[in-house]
C-alpha positions as CSV (number, residue, x, y, z in Angstrom):
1,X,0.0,0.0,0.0
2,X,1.4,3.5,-0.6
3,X,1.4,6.4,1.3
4,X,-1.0,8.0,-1.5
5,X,-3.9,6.4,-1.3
6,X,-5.2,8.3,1.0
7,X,-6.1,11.8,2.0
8,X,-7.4,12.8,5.3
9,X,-8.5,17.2,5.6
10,X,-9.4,18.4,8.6
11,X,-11.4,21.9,8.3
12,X,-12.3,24.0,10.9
13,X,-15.6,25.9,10.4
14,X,-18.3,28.2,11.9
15,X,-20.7,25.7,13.2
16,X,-22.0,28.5,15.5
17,X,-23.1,30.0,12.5
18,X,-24.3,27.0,10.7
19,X,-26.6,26.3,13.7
20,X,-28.1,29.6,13.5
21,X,-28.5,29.8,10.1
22,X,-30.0,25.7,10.1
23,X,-32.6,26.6,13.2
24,X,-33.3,29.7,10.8
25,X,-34.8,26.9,8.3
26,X,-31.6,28.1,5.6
27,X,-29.8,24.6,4.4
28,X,-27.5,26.5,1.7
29,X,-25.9,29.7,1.6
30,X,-27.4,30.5,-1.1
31,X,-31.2,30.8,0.5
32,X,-29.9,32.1,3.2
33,X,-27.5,34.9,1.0
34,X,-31.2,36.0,-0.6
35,X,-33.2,36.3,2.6
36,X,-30.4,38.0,4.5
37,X,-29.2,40.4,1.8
38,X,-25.5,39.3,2.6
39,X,-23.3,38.1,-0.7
40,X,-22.9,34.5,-0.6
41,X,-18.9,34.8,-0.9
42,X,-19.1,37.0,2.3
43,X,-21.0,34.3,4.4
44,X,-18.5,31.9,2.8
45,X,-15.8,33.9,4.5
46,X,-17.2,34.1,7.8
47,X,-18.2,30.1,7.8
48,X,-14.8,29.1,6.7
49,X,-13.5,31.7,9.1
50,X,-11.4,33.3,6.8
51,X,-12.8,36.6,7.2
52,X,-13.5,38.0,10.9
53,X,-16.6,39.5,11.5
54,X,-14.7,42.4,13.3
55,X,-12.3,45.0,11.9
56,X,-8.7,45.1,12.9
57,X,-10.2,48.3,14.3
58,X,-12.5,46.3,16.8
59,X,-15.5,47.2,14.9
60,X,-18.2,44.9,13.7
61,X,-18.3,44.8,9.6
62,X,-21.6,45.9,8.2
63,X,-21.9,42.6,6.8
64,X,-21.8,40.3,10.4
65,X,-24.4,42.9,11.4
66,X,-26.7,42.4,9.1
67,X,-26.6,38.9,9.4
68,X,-26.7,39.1,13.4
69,X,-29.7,41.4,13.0
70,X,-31.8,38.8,10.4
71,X,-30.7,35.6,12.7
72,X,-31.7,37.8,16.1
């Protein structure tokens, strides 16, 4: 057996935000991105936690906002 048969990822995610958006009744970004008004690349960043919801400033990004405000 070689050492390339396999492939093993680990990827960390949001799942706080994959909760929220699932008790929400939202299943893809994509229905969620319409009801919420937030691109879907933008909620893409924020469950794959390559974008913070905060500024380097400390301040929260329009974007988290508006999502925080649809999910309550």
């Amino acid at each position: 057996m070689s050492d390339k048969e396999f492939r093993v990822e680990v990827r960390v995610k949001n799942n706080l935000l994959y909760k929220a958006m699932e008790r929400a009744g939202f299943y893809t970004v994509s229905a969620f991105s319409d009801a919420c008004g937030v691109q879907q690349t933008t909620i893409g960043e924020y469950l794959n936690m390559k974008k913070a919801p905060m500024t380097s400033a400390g301040e929260w990004r329009a974007s988290a906002m508006k999502i925080a405000d649809y999910l309550q």
